[in-house]
Backbone as JSON Lines, residues from 0, in Angstrom:
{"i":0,"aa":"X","n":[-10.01,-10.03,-1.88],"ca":[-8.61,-10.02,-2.23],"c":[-8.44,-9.19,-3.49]}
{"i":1,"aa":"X","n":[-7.7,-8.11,-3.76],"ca":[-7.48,-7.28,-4.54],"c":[-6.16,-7.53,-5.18]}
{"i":2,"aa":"X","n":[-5.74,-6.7,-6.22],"ca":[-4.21,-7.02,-6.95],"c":[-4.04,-6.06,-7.47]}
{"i":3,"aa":"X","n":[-1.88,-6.3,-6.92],"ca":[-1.13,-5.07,-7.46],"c":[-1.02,-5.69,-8.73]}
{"i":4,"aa":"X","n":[-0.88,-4.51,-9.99],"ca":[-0.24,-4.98,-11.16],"c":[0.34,-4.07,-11.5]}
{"i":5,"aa":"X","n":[2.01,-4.47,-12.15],"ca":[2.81,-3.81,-12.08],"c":[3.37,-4.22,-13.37]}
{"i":6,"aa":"X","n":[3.88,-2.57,-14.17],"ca":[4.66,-2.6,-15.4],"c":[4.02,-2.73,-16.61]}
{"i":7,"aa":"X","n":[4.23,-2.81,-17.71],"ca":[3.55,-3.28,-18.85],"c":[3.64,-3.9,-19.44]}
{"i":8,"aa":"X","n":[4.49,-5.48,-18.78],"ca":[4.03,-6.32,-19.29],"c":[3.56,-7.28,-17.87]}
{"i":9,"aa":"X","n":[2.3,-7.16,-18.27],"ca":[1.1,-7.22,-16.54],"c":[2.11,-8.74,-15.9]}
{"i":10,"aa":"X","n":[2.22,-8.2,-14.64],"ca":[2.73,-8.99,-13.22],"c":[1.36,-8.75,-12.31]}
{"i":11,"aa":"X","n":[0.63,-9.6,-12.02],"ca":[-0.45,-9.5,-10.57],"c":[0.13,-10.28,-9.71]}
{"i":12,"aa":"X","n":[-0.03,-9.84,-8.85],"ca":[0.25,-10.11,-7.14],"c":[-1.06,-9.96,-6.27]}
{"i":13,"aa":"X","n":[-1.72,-10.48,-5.78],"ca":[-2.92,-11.07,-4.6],"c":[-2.04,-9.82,-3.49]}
{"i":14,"aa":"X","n":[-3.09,-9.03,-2.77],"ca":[-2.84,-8.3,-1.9],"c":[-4.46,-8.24,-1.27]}
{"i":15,"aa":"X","n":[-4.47,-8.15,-0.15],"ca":[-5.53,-7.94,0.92],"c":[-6.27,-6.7,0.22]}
{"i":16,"aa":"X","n":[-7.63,-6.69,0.14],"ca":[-8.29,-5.35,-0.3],"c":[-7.84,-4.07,1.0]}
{"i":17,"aa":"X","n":[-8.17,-4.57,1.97],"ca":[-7.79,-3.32,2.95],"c":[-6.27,-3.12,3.18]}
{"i":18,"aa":"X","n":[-5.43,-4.17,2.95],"ca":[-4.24,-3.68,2.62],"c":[-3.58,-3.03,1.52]}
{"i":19,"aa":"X","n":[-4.39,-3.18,0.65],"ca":[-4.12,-2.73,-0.93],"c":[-4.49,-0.85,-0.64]}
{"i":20,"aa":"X","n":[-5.36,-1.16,-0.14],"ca":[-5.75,0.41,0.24],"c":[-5.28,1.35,0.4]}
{"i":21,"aa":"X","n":[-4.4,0.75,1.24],"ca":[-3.14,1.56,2.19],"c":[-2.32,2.0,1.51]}
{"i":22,"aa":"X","n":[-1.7,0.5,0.79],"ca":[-0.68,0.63,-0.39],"c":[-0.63,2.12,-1.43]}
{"i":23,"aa":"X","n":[-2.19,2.02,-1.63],"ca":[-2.71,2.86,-3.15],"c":[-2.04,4.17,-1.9]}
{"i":24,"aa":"X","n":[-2.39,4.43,-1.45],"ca":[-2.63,6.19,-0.85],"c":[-1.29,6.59,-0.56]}
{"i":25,"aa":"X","n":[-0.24,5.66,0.05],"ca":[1.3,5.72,0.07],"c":[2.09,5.62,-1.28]}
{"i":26,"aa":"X","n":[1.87,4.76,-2.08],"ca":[2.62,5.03,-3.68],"c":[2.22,6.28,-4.08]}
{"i":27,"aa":"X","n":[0.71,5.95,-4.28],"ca":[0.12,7.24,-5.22],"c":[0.66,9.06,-4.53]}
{"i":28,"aa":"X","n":[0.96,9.28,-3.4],"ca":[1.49,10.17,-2.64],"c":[2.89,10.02,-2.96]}
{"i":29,"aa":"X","n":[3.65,9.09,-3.12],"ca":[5.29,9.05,-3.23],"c":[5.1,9.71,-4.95]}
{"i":30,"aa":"X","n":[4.37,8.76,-5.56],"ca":[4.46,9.16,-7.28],"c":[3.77,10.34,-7.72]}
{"i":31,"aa":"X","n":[2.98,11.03,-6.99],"ca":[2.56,12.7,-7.39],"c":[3.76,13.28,-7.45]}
{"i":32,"aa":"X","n":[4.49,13.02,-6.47],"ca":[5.48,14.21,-5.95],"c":[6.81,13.66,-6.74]}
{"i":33,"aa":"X","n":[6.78,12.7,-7.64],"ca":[7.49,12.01,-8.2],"c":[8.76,11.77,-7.71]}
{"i":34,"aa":"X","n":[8.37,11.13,-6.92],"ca":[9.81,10.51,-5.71],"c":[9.48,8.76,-6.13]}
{"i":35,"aa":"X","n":[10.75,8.34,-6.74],"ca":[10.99,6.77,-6.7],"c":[11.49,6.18,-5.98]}
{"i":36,"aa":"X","n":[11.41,4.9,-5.27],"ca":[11.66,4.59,-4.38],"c":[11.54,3.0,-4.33]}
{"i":37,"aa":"X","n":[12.16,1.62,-3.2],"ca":[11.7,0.81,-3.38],"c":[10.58,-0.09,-2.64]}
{"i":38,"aa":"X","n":[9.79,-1.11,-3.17],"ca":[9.0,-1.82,-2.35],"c":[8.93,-2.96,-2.73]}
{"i":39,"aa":"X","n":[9.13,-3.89,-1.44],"ca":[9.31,-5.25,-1.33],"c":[8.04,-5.92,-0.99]}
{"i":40,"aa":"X","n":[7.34,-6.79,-1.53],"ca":[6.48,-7.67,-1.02],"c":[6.65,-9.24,-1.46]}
{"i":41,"aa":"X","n":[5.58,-9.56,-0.09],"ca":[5.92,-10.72,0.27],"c":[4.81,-11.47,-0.45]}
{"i":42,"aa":"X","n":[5.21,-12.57,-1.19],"ca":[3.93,-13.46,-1.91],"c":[3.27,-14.39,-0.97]}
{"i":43,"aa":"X","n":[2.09,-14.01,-1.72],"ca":[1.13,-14.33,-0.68],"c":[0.96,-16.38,-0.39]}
{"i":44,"aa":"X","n":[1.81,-16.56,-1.94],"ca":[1.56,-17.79,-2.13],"c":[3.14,-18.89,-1.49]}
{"i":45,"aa":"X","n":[3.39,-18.18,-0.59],"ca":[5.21,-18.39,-0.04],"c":[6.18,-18.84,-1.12]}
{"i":46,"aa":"X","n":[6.21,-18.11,-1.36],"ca":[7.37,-18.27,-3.07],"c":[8.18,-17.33,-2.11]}
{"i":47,"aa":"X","n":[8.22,-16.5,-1.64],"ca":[9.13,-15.3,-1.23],"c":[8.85,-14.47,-1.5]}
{"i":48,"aa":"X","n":[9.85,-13.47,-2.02],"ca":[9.5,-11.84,-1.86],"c":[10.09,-11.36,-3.42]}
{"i":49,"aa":"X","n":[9.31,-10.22,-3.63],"ca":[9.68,-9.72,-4.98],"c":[9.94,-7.99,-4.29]}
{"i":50,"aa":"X","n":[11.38,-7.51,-5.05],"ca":[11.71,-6.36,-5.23],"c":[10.99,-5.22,-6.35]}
{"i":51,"aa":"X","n":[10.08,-4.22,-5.92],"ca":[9.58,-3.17,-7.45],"c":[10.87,-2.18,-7.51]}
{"i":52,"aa":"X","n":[10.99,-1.28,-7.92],"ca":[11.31,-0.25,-8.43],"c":[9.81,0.85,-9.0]}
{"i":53,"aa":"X","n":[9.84,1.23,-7.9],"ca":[8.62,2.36,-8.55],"c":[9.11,3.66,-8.82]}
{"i":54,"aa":"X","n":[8.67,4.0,-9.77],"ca":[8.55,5.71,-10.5],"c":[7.27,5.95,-11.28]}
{"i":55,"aa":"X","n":[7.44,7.06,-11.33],"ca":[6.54,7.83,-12.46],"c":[6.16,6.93,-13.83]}
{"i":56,"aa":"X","n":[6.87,6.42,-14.23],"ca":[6.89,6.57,-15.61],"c":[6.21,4.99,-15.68]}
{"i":57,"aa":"X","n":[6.42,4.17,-14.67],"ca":[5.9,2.81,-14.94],"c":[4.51,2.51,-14.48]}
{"i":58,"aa":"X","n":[3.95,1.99,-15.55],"ca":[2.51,1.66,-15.14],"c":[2.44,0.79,-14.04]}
{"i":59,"aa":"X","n":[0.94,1.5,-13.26],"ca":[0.81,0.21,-12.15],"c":[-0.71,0.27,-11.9]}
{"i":60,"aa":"X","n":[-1.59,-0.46,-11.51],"ca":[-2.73,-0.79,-11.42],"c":[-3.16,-1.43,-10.15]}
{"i":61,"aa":"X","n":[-4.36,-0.71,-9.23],"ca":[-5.15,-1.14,-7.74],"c":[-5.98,-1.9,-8.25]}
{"i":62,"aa":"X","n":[-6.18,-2.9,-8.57],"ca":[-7.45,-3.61,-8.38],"c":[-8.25,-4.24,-7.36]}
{"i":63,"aa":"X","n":[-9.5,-3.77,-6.92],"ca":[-10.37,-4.31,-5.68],"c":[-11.71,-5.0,-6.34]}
{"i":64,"aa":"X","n":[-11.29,-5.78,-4.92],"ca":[-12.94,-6.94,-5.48],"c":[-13.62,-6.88,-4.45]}
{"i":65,"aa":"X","n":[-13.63,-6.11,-3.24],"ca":[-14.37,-5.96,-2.09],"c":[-15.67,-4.23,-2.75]}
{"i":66,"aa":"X","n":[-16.6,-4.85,-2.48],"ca":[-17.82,-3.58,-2.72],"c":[-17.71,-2.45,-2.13]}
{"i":67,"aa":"X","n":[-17.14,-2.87,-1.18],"ca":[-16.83,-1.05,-0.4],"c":[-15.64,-0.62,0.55]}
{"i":68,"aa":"X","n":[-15.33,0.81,-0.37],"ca":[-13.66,0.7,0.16],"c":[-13.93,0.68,1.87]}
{"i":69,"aa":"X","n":[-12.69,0.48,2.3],"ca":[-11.79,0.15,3.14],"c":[-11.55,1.45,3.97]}
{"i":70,"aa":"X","n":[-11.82,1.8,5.44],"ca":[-11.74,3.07,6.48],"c":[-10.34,2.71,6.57]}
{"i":71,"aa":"X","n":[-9.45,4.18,6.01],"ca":[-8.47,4.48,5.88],"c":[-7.83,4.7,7.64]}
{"i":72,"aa":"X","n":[-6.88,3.53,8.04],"ca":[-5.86,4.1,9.31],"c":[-4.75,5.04,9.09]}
{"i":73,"aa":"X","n":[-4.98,6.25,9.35],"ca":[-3.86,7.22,9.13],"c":[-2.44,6.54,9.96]}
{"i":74,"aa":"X","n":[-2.65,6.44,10.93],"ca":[-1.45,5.89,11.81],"c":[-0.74,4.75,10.76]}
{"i":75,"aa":"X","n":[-1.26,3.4,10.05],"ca":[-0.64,2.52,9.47],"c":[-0.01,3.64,8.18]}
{"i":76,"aa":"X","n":[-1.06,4.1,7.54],"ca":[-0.73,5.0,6.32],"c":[0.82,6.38,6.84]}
{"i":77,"aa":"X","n":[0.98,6.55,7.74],"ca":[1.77,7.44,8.38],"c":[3.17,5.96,9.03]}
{"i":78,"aa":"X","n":[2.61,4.94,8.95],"ca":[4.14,3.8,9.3],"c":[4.65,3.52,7.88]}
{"i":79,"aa":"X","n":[3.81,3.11,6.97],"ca":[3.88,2.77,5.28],"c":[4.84,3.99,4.8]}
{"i":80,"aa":"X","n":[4.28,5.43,5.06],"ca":[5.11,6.59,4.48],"c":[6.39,6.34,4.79]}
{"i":81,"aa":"X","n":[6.37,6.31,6.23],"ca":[7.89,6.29,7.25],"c":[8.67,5.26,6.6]}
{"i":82,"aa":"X","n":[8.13,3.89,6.13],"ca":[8.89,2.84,6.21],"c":[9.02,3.38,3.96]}
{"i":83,"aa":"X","n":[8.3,3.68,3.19],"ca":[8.66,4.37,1.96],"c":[10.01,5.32,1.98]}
{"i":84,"aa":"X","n":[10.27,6.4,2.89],"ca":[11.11,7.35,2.67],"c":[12.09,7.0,3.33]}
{"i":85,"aa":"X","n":[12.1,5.6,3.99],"ca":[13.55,5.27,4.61],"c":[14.82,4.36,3.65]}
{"i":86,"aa":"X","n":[15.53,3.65,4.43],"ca":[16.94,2.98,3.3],"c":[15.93,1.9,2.27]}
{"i":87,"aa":"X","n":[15.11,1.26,3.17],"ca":[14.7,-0.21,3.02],"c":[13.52,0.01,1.89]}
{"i":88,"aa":"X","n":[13.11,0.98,2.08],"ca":[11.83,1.07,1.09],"c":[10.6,0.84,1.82]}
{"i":89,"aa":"X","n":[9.15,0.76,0.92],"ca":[8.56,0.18,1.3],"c":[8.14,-1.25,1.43]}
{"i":90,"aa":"X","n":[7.55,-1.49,2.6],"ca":[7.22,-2.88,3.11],"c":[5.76,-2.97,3.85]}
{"i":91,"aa":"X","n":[5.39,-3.92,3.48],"ca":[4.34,-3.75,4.63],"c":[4.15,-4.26,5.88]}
{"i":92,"aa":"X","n":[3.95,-3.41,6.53],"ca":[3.93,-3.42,8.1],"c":[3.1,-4.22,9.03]}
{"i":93,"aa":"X","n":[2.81,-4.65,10.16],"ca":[1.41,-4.81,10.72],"c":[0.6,-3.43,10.88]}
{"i":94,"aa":"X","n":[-0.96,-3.95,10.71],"ca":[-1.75,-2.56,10.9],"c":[-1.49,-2.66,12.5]}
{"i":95,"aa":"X","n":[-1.22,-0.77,12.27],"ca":[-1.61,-0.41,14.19],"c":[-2.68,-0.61,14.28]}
{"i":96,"aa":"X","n":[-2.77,-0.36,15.55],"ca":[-4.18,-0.06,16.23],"c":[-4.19,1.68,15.98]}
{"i":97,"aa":"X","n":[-5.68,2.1,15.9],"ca":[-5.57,3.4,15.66],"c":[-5.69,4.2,16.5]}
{"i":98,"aa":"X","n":[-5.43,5.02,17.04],"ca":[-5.43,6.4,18.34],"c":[-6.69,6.26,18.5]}
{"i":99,"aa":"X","n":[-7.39,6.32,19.88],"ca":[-8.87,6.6,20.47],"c":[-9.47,7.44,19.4]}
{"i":100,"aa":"X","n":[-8.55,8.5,19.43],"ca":[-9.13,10.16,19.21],"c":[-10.13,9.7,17.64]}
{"i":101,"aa":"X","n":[-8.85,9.18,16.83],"ca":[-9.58,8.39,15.59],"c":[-10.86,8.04,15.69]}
{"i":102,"aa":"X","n":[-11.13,6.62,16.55],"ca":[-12.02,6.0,16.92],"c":[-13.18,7.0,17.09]}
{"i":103,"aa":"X","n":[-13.15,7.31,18.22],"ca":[-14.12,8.3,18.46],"c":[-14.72,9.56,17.75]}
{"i":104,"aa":"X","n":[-13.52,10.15,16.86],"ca":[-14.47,10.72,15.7],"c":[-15.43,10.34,14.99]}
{"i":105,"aa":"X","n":[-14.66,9.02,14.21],"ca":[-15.7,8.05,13.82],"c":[-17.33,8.15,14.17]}
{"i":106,"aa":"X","n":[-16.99,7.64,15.66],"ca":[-18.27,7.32,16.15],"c":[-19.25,8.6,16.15]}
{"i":107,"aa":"X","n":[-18.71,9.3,16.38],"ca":[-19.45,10.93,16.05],"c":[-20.04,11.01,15.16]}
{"i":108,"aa":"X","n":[-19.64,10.89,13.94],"ca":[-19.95,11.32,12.2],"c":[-21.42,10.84,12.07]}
């Protein structure tokens, strides 16, 4: 179990290491290009849901406690973008399943 932390004055939030993953590669891609935007998550501990406001300028922090990252699903990472650049913001999604073609590269390497 890994954690978002957000702002500077530290907020952690419990997020899945392989979901956190995802997370990192979709913000960190929205905030290069310095596009702000919003994201909603859901506590893990059923309290409900908290609204961010992400930009540039506010600190935020991936923390992982799993030893070895996490095989990146382009397809979920490509729903995360979609669901970032739309009204709602980001959210997190269920993971797809990933295209054969994926798979089978894999197995190649």
């Amino acid at each position: 179990m890994g954690k978002f932390i957000y702002g500077a004055v530290v907020n952690t939030f419990d997020v899945d290491d392989r979901t956190l993953a995802h997370l990192r590669v979709v913000i960190m891609n929205k905030l290069r290009r310095s596009e702000s935007f919003m994201f909603d998550l859901t506590m893990s501990d059923g309290s409900g849901s908290r609204s961010f406001w992400m930009g540039p300028s506010i600190p935020i922090q991936f923390q992982f406690f799993g030893g070895r990252n996490p095989r990146i699903n382009r397809a979920w990472v490509e729903e995360l973008m979609g669901a970032a650049n739309g009204p709602r913001g980001l959210w997190i999604t269920p993971e797809p399943a990933e295209p054969v073609s994926a798979r089978s590269e894999l197995l190649r390497a």
